[in-house]
C-alpha positions as CSV (number, residue, x, y, z in Angstrom):
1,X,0.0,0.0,0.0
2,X,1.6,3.3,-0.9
3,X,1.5,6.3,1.2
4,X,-1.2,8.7,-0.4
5,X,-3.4,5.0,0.1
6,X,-2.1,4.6,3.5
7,X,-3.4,8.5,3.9
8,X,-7.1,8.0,1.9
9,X,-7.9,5.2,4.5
10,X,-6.5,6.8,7.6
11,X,-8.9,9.9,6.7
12,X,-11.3,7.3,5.9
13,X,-11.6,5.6,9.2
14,X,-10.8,8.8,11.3
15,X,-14.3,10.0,9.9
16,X,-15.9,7.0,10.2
17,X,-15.2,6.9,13.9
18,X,-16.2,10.3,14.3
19,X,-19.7,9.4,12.8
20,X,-20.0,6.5,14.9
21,X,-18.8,8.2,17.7
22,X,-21.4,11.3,17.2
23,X,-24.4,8.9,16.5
24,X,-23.4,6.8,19.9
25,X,-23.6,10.1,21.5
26,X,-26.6,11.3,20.4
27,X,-27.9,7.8,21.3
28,X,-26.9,7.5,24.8
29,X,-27.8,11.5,25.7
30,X,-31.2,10.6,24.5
31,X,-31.7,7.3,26.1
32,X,-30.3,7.7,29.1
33,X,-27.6,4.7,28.8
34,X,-25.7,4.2,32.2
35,X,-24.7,1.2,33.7
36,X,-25.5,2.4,37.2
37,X,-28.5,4.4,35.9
38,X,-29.9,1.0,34.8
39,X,-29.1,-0.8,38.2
40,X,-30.4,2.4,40.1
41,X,-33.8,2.4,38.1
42,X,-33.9,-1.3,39.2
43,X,-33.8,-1.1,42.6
44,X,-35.2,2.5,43.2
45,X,-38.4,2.3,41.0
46,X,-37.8,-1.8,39.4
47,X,-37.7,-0.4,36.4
48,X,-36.0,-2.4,33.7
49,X,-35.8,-0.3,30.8
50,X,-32.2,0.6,30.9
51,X,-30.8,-2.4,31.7
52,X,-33.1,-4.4,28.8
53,X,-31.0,-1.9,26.7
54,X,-27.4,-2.7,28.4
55,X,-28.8,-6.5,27.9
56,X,-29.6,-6.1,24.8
57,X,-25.8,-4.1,23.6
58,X,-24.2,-7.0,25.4
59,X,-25.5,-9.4,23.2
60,X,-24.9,-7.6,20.1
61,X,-21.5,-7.4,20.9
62,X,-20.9,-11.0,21.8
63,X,-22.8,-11.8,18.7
64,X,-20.6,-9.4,16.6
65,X,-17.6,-11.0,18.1
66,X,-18.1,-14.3,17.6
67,X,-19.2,-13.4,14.2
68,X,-16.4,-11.9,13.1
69,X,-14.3,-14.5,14.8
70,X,-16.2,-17.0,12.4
71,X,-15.5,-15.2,9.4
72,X,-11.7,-14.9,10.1
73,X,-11.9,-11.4,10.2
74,X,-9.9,-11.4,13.6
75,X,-8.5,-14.0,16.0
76,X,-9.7,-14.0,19.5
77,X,-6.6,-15.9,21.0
78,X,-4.5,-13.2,20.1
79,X,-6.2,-11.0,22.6
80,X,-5.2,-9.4,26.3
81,X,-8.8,-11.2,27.4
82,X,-7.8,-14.9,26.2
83,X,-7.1,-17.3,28.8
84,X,-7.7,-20.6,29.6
85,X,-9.1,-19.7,33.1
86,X,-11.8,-17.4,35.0
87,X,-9.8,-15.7,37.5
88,X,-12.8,-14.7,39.9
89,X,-11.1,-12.9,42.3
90,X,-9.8,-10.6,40.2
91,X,-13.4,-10.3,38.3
92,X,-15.1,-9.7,41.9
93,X,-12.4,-7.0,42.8
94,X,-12.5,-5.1,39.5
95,X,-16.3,-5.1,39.1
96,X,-16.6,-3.8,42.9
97,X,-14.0,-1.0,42.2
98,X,-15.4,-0.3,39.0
99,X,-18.7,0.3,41.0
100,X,-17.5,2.6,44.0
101,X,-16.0,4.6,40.9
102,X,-19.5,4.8,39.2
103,X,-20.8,6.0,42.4
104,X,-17.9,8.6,42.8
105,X,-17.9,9.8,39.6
106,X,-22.1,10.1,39.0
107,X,-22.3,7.4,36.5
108,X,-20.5,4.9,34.2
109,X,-18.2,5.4,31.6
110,X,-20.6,6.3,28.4
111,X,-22.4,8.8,30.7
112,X,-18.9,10.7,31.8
113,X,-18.7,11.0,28.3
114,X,-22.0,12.0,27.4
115,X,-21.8,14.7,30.1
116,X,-18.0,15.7,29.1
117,X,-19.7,16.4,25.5
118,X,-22.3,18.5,27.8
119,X,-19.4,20.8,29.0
120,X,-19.3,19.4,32.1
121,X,-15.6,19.9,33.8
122,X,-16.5,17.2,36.8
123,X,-16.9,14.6,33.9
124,X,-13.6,15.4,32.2
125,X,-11.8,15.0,35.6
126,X,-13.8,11.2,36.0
127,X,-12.9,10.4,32.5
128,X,-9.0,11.6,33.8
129,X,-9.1,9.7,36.6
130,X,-10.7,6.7,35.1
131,X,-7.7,6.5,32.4
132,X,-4.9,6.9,34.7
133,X,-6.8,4.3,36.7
134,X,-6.6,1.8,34.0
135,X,-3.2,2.5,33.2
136,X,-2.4,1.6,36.9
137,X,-3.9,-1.6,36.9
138,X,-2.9,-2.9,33.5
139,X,0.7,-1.7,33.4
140,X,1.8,1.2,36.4
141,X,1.6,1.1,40.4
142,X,-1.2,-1.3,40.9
143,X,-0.3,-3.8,38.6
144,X,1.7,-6.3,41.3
145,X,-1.0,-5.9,43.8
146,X,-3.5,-7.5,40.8
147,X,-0.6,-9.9,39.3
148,X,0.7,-10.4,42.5
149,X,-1.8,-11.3,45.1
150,X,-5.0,-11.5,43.2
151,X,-4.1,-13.6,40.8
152,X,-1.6,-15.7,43.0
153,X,-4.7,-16.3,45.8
154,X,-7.1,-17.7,42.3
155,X,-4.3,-20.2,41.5
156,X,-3.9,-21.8,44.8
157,X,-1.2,-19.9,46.1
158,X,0.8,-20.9,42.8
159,X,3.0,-18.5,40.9
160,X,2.7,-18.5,37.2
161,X,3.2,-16.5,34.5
162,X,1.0,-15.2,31.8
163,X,-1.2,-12.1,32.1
164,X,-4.3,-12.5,34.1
């Protein structure tokens, strides 16, 4: 591929995922789509609206998946996510800090961005916060406590290599 091709599809894609993006937002500011929104409507009013519709994304996305995994189109085991095992502690210790941050930072990750379109300056400091936060327990500070102990206490005790 030369470079003014190499250029045509960068453009390409760059607008494409602006489109996508813009359309995602319009959707979510107009259907209110939160993770803890749709827990909250669940237990405050049993409501199940919102979560039918975080249901209903999470299926299309594991049917998109496994679709394009079908057609070759991309190769699953060469993914951070492929392993062999459930590691439940460290499922049970993310989700749980995941949700204190929802609560901290007024909603899930698609609403800080939703609001952070809005203008709002707490969202962009959530959204800040939330990447540095990943960054920590993927690769900086936090990630011997997660490698180190949570992992180590699923296996048995056993050391072992591999990213978890």
């Amino acid at each position: 591929m030369d470079l003014a091709a190499t250029q045509s599809l960068y453009t390409t894609v760059l607008w494409a995922a602006f489109a996508v993006s813009a359309l995602f937002g319009a959707i979510a500011h107009r259907t209110q789509f939160c993770t803890m929104g749709a827990i909250s409507d669940i237990v405050n009013m049993g409501d199940w609206t919102r979560m039918r519709m975080w249901i209903m994304a999470i299926g299309v996305a594991m049917a998109g998946f496994h679709t394009m995994a079908a057609l070759g189109w991309i190769d699953p085991t060469r993914t951070i996510y492929y392993n062999g095992r459930v590691i439940w502690l460290s499922a049970l210790t993310g989700g749980a800090l995941f949700g204190f941050g929802m609560v901290l930072a007024s909603g899930c990750g698609s609403k800080t961005l939703v609001r952070m379109g809005g203008g709002s300056l707490k969202a962009v400091v959530g959204l800040c916060v939330m990447g540095v936060a990943a960054c920590g327990t993927r690769r900086g500070s936090t990630a011997g406590v997660r490698g180190g102990a949570v992992v180590r206490f699923a296996r048995g005790g056993q050391a072992g290599g591999g990213l978890a």
